[in-house]
C-alpha positions in Angstrom: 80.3 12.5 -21.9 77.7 12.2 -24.4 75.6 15.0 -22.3 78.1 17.0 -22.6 79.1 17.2 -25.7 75.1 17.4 -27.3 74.9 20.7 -24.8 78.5 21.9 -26.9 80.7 21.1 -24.2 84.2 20.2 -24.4 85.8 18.5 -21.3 88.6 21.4 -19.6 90.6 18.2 -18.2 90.3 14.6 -17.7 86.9 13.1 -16.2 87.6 11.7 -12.0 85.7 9.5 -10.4 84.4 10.2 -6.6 83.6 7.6 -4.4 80.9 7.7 -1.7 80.5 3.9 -0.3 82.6 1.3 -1.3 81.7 -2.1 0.2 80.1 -5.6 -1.4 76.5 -4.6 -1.3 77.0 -0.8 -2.2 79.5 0.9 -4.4 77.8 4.5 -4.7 79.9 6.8 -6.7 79.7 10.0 -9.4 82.3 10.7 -12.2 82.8 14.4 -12.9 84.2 16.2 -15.6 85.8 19.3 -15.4 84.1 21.7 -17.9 84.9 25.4 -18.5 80.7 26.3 -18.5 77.5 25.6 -17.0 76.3 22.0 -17.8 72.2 22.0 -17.7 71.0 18.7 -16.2 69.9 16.1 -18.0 68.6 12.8 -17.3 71.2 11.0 -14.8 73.5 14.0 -15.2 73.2 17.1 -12.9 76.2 19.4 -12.5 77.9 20.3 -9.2 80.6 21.8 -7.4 83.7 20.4 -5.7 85.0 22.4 -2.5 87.4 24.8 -2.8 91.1 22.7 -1.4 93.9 24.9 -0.8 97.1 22.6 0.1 98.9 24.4 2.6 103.3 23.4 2.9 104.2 22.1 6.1 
């Protein structure tokens, strides 16, 4: 949060987490938050994309 906000970012919605590997030895996960702009990467923080998820009615 802090590396967004010194880049003048405001979160767009609340920060998620996203788990990878959950188990006693590991537990590998990123926390994203949603931001309206490009976030340039900085030291453990590198910005991504989430796939594109369209819920279909069945």
């Amino acid at each position: 949060m802090n590396t967004v906000a010194a880049q003048g970012i405001a979160p767009a919605s609340p920060w998620f987490n996203r788990h990878f590997n959950m188990n006693p030895a590991t537990f590998d996960f990123e926390i994203g938050v949603p931001v309206a702009q490009p976030v340039t990467a900085a030291g453990r923080v590198r910005p991504s994309e989430l796939p594109v998820v369209i819920a279909h009615a069945t």
